[in-house]
N, CA, C and O atoms as a MOPAC input file, in Angstrom:
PM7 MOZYME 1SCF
protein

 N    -73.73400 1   -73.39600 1    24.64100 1
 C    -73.72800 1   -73.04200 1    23.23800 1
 C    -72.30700 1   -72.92800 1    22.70900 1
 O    -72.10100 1   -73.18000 1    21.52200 1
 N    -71.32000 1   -72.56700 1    23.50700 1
 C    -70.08400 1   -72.64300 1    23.06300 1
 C    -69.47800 1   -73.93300 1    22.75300 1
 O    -68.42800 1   -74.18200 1    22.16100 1
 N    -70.28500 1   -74.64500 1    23.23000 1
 C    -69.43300 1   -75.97600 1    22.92100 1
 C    -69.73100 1   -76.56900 1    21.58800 1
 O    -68.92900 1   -77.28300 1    20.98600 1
 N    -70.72400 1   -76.29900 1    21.22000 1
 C    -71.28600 1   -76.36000 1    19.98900 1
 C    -70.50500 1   -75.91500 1    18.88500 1
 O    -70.21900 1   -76.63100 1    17.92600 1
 N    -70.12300 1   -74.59200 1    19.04200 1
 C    -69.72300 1   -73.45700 1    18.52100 1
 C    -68.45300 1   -73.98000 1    18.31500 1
 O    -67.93300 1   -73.88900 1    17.20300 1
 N    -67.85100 1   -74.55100 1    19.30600 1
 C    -65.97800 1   -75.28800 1    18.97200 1
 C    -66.45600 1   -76.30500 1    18.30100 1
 O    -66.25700 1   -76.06600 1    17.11000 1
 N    -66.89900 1   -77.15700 1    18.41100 1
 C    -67.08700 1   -78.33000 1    17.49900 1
 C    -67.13700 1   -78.72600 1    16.38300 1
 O    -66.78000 1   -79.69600 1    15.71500 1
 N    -68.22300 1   -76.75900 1    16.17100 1
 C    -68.37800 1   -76.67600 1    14.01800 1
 C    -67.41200 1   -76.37800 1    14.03400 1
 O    -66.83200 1   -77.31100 1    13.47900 1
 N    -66.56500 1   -75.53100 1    14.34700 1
 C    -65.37400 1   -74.67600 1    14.13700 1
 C    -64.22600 1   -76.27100 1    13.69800 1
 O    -63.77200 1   -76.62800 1    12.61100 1
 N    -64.09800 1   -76.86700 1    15.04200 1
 C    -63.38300 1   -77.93400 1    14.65500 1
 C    -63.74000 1   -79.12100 1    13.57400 1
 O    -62.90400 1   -79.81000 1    12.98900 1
 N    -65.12100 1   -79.20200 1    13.44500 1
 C    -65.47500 1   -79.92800 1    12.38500 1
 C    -65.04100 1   -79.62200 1    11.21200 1
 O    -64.71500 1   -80.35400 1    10.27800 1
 N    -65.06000 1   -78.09600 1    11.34700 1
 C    -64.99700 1   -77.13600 1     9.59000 1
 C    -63.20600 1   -77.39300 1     9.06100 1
 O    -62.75400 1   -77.66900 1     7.94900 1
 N    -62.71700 1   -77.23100 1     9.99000 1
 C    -61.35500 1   -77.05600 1    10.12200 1
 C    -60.99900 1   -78.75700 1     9.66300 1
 O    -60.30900 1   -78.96300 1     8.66500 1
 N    -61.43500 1   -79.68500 1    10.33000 1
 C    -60.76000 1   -80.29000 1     9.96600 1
 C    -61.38600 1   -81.27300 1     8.55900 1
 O    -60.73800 1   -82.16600 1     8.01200 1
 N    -62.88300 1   -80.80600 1     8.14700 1
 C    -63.23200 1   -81.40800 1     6.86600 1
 C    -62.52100 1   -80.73700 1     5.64500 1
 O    -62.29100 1   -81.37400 1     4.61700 1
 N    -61.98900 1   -78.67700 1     5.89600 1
 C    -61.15700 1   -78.72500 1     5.37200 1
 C    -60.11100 1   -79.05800 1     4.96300 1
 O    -59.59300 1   -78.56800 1     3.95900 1
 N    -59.58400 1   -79.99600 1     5.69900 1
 C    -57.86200 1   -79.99300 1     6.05100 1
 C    -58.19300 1   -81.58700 1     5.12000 1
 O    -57.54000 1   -81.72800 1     4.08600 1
 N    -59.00500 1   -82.51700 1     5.44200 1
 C    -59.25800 1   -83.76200 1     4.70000 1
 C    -59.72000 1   -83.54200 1     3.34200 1
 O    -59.51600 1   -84.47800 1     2.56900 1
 N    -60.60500 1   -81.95900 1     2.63600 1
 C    -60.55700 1   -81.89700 1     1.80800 1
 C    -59.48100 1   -81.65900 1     1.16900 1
 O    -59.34300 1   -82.36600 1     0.17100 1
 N    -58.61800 1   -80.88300 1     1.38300 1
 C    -57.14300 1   -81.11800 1     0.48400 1
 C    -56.42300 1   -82.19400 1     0.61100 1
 O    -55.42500 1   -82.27100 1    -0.10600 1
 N    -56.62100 1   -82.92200 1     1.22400 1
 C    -55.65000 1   -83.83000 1     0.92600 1
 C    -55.10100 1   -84.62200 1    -0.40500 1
 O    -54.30800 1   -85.56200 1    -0.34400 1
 N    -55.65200 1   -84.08600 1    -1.61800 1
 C    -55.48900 1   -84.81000 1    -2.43100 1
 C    -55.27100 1   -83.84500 1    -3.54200 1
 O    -55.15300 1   -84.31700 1    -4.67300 1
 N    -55.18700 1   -82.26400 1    -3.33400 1
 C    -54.99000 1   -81.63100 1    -3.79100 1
 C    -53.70300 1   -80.66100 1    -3.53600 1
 O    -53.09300 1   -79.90500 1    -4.29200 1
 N    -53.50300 1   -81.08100 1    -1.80700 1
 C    -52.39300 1   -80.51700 1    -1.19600 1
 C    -51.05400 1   -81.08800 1    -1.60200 1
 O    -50.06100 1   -80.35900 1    -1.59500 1
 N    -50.98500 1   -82.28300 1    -1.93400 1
 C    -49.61100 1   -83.14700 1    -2.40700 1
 C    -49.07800 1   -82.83600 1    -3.91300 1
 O    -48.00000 1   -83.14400 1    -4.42100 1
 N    -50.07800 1   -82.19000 1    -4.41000 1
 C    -49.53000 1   -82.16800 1    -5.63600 1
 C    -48.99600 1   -79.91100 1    -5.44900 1
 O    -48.48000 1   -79.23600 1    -6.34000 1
 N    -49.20400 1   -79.65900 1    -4.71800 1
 C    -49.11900 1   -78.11300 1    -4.70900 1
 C    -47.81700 1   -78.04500 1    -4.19100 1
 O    -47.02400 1   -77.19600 1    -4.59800 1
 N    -47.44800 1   -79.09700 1    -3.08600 1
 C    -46.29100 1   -79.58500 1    -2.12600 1
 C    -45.65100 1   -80.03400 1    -3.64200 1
 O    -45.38000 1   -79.05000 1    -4.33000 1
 N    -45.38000 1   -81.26500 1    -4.24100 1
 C    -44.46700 1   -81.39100 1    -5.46600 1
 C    -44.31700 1   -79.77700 1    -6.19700 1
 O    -43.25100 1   -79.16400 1    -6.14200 1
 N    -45.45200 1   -79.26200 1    -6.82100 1
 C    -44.94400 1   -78.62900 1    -7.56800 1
 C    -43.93600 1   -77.26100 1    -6.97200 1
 O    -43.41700 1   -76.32100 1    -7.57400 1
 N    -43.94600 1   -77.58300 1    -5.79100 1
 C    -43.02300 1   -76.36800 1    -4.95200 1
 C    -41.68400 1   -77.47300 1    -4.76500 1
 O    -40.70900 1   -77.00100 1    -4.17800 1
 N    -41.60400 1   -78.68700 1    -5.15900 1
 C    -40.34000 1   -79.00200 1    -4.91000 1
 C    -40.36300 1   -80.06300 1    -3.48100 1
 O    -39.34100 1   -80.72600 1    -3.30600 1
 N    -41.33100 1   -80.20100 1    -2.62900 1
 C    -41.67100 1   -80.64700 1    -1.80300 1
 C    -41.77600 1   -82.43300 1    -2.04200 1
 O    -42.32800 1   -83.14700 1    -1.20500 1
 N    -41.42300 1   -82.74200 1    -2.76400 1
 C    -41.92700 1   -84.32300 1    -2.52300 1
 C    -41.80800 1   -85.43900 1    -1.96000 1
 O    -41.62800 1   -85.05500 1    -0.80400 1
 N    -41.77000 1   -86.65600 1    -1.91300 1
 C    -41.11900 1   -87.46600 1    -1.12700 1
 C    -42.50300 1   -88.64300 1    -0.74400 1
 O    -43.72100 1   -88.51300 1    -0.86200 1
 N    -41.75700 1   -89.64000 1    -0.31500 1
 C    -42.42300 1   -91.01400 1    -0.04600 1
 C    -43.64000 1   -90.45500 1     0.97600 1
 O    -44.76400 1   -90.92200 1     0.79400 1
 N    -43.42000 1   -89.35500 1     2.16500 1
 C    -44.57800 1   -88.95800 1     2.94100 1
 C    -45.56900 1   -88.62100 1     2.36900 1
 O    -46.45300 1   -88.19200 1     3.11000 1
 N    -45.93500 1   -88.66100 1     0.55900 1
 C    -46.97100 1   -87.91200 1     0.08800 1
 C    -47.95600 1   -89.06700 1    -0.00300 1
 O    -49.12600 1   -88.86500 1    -0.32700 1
 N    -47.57200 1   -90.05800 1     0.23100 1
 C    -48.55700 1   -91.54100 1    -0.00300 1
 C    -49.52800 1   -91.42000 1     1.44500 1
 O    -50.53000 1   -92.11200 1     1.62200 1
 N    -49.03200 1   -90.43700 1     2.39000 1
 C    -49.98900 1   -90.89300 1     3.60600 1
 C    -51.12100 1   -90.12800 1     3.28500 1
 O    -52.18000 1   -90.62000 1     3.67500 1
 N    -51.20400 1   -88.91500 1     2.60000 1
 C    -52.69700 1   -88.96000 1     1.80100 1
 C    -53.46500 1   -89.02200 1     1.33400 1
 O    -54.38300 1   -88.20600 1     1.25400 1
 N    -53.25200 1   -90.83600 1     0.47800 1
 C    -54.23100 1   -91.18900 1     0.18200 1
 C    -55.21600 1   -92.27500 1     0.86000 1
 O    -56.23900 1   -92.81300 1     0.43600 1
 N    -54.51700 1   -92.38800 1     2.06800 1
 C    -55.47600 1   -92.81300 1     3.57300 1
 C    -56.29700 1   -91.98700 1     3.67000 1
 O    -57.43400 1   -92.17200 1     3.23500 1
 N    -55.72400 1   -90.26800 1     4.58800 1
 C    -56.64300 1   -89.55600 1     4.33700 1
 C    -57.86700 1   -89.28300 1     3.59200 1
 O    -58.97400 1   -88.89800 1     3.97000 1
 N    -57.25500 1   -89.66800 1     2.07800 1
 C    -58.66600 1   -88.90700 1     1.70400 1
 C    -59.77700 1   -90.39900 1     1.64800 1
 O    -60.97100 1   -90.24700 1     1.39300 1
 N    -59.27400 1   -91.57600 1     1.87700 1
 C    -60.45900 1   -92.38500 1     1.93500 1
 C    -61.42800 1   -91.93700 1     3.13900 1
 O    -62.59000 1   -92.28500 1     2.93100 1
 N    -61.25900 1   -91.35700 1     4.15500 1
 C    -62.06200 1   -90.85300 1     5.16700 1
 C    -62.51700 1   -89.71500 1     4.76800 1
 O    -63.25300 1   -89.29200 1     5.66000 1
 N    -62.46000 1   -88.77300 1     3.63700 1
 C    -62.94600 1   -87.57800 1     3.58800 1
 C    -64.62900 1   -86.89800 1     3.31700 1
 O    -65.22500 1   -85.83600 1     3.49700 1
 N    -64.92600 1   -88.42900 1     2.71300 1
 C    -66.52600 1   -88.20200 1     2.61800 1
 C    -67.00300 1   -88.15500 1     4.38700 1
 O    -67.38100 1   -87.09300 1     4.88000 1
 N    -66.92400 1   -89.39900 1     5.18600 1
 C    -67.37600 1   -89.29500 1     6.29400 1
 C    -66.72300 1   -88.35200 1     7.29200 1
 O    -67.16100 1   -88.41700 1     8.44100 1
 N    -65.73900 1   -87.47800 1     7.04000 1
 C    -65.39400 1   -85.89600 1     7.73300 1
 C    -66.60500 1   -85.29600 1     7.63800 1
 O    -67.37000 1   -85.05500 1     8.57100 1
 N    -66.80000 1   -84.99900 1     6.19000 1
 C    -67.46900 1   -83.89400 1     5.34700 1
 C    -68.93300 1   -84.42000 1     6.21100 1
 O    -69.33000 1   -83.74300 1     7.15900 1
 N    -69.48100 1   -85.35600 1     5.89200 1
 C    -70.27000 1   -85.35600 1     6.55300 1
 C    -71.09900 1   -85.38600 1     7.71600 1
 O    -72.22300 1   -84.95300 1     7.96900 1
 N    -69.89400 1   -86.26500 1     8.60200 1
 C    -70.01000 1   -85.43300 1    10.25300 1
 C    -69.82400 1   -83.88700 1    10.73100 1
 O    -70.41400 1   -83.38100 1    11.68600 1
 N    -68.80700 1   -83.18200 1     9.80700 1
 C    -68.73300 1   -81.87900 1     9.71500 1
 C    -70.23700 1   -81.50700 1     9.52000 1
 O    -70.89000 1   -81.18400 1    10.51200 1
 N    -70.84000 1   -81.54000 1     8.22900 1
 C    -71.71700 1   -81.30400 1     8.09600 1
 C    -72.96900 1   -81.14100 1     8.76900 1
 O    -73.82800 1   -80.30500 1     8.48500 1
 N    -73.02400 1   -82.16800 1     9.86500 1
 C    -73.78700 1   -82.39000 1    10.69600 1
 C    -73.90000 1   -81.88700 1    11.87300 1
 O    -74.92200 1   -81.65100 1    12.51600 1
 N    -72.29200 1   -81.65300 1    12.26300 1
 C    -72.20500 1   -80.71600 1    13.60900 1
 C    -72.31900 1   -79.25600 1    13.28700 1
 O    -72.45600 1   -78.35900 1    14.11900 1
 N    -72.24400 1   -79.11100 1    11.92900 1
 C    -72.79500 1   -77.60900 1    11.85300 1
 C    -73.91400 1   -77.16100 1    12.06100 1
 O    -74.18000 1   -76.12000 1    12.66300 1
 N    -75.00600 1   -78.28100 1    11.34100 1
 C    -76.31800 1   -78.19600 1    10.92800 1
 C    -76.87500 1   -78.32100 1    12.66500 1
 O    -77.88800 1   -77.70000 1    12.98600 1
 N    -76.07600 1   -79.21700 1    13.76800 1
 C    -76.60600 1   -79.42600 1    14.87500 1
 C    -76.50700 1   -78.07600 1    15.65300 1
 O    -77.31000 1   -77.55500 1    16.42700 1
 N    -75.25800 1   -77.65900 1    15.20500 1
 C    -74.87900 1   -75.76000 1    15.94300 1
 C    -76.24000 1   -74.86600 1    15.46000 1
 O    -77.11000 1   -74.45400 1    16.22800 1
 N    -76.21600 1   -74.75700 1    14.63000 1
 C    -77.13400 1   -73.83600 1    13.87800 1
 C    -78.57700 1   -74.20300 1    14.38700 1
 O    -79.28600 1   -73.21700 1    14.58500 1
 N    -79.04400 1   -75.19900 1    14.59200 1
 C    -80.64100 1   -75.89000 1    15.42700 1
 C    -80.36800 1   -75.14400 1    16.68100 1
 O    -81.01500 1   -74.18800 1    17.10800 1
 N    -79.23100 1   -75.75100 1    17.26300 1
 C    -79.38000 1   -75.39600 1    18.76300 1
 C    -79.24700 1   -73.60000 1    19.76300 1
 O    -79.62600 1   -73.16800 1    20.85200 1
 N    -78.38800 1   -73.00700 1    18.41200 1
 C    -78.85800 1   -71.96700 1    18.55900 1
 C    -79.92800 1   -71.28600 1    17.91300 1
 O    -80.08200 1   -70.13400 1    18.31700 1
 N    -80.56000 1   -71.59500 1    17.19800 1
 C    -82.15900 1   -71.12200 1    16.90900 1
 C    -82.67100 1   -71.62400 1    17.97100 1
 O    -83.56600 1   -70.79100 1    18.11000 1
 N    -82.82600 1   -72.42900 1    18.95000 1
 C    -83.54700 1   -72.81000 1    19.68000 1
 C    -83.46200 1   -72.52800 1    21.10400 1
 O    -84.22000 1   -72.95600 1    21.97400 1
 N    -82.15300 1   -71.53100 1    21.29400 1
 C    -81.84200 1   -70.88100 1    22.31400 1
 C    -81.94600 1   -69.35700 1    22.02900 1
 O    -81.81000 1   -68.46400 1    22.86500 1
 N    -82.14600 1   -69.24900 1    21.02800 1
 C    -82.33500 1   -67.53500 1    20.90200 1
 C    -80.84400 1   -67.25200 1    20.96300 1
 O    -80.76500 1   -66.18100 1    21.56400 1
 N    -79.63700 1   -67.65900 1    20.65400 1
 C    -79.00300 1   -67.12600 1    20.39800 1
 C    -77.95900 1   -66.47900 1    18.69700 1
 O    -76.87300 1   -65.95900 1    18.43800 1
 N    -79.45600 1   -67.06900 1    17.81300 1
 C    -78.85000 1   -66.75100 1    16.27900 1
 C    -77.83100 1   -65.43200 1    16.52300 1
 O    -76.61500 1   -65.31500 1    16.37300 1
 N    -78.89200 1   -64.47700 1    16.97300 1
 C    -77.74300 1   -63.14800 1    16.78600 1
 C    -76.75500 1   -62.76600 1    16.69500 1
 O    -76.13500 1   -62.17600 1    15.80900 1
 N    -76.47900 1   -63.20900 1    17.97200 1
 C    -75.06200 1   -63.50700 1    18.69600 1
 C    -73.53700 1   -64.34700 1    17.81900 1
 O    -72.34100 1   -64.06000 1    17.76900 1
 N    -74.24600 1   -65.28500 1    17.33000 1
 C    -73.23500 1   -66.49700 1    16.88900 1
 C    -73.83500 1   -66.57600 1    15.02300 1
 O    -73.76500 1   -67.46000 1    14.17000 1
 N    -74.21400 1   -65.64100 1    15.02800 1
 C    -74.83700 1   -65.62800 1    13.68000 1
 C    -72.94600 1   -65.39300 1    12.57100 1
 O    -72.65300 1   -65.91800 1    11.49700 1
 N    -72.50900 1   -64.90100 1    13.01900 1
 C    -71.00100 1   -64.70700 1    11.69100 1
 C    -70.34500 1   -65.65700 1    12.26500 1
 O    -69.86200 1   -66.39700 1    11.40700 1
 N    -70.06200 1   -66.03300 1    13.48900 1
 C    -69.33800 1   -67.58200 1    14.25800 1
 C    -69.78500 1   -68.45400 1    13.70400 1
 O    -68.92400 1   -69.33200 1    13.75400 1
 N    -71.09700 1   -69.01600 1    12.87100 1
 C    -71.20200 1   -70.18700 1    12.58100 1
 C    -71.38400 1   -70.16300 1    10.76500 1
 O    -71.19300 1   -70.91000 1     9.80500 1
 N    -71.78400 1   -69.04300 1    11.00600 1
 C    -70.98000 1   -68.43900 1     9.41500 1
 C    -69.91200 1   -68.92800 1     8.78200 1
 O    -69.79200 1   -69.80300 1     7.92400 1
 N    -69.05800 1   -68.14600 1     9.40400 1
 C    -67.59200 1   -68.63100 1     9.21200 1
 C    -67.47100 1   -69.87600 1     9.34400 1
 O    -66.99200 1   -70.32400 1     8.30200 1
 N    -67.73500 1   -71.00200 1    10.39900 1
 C    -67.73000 1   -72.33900 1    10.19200 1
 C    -68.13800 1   -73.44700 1     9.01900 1
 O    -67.58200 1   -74.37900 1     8.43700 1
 N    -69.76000 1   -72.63200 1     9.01600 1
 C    -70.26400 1   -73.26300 1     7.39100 1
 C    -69.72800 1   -72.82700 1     6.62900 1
 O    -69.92600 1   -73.63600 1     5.72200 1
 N    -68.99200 1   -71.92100 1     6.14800 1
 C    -68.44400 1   -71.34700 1     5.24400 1
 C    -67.07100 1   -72.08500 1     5.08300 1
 O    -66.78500 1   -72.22500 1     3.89400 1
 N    -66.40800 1   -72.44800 1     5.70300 1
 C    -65.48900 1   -73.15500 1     5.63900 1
 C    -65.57600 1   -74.81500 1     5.36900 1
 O    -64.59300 1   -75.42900 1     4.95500 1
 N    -66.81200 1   -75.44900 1     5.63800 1
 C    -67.78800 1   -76.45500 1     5.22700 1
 C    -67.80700 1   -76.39400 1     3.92400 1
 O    -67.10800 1   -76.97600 1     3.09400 1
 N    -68.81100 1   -75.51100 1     3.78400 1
 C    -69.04700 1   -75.54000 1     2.10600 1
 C    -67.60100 1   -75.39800 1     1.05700 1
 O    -67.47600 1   -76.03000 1     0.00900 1
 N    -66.84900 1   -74.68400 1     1.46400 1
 C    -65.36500 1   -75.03100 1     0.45400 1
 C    -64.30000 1   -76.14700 1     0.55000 1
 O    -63.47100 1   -76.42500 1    -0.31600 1
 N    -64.50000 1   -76.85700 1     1.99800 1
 C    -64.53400 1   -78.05300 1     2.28700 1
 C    -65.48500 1   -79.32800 1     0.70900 1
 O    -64.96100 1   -80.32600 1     0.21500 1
 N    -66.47900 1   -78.91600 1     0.45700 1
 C    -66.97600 1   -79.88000 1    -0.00300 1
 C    -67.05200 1   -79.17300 1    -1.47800 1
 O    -67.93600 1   -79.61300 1    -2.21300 1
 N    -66.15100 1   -78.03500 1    -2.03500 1
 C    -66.02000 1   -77.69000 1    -3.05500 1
 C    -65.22200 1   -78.06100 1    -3.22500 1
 O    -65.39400 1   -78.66700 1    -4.28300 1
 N    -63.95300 1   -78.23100 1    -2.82900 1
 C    -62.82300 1   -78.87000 1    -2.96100 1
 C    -63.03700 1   -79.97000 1    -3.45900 1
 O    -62.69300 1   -80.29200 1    -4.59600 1
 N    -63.72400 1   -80.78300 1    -2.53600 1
 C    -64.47900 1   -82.46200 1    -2.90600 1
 C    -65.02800 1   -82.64600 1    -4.16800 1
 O    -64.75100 1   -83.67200 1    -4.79000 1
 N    -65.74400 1   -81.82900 1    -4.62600 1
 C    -66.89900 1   -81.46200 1    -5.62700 1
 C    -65.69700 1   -81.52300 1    -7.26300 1
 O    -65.77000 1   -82.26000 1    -8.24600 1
 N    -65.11900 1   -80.88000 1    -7.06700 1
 C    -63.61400 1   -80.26300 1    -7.68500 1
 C    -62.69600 1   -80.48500 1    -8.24300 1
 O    -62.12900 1   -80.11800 1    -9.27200 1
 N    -62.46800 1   -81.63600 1    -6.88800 1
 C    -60.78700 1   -81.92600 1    -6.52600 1
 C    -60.17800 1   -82.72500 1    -8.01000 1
 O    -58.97300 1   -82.97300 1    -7.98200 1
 N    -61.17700 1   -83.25600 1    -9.67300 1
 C    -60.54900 1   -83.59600 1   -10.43300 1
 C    -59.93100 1   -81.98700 1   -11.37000 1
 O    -58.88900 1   -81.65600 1   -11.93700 1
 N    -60.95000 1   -81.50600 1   -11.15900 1
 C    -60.56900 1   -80.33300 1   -12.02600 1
 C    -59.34900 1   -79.63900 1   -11.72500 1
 O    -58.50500 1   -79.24700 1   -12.53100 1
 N    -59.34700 1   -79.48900 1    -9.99600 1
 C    -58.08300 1   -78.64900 1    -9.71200 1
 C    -56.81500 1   -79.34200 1   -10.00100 1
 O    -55.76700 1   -78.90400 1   -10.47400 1
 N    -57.14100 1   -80.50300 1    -9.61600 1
 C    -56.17500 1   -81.74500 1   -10.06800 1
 C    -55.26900 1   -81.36600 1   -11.24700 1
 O    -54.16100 1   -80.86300 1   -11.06300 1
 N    -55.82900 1   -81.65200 1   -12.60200 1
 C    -56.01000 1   -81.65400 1   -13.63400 1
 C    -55.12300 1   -80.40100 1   -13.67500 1
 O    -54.00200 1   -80.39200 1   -14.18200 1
 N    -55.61700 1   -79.52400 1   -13.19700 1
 C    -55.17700 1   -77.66100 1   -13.22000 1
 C    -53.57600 1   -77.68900 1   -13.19100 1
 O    -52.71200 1   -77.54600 1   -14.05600 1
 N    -53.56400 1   -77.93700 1   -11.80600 1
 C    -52.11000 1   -78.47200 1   -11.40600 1
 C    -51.08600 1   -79.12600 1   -12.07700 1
 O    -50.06400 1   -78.58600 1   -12.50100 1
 N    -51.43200 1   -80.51000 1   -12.17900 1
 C    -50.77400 1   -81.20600 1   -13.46800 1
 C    -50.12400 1   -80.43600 1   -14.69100 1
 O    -48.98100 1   -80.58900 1   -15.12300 1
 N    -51.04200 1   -79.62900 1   -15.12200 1
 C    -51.07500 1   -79.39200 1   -16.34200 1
 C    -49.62900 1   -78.15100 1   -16.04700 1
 O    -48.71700 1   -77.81100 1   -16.80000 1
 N    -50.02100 1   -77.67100 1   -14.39800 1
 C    -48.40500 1   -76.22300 1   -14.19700 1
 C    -46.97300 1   -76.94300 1   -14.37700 1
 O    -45.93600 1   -76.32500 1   -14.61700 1
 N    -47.08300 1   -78.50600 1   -14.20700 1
 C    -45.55600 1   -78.76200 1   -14.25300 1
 C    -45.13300 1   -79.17600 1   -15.16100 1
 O    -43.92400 1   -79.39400 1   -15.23600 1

């Protein structure tokens, strides 16, 4: 069950990390941060739907497999925290013109 348990964790983590990508470059400029390295995220975010959704999936697979071991209890705020980091993962996504937009508008 732990292995499960790293997987959402790493799934969550890193559908977050692909959800900013397109929101993170402009937070990086407006701190002064810029530079030709900001173009490598828009590779990134062409992969960010299929993160989100393998994320998605290894959560949804964590969460089966411990209902089915009797161990909800246990790992019940562990996978919490994972989906939870999922779901703002795909708020970001959901978002990412508005915050956009947000940003823009600070400099």
């Amino acid at each position: 069950m732990g292995r499960y348990l790293s997987l959402s964790y790493l799934s969550s983590i890193g559908a977050l990390g692909v959800a900013t990508c397109c929101v993170l470059p402009i937070i990086l400029l407006l701190l002064g941060l810029g530079g030709s390295w900001v173009a490598v995220f828009g590779k990134v975010a062409a992969a960010s739907y299929y993160m989100l959704a393998v994320s998605t999936l290894m959560i949804l697979t964590a969460w089966v497999a411990s209902f089915r071991r009797d161990s909800l209890g246990k790992l019940r705020w562990k996978l919490g925290g994972a989906t939870a980091m999922t779901v703002a993962a795909w708020l970001l996504v959901a978002n990412e013109t508005r915050i956009n937009d947000f940003l823009i508008r600070q400099m």
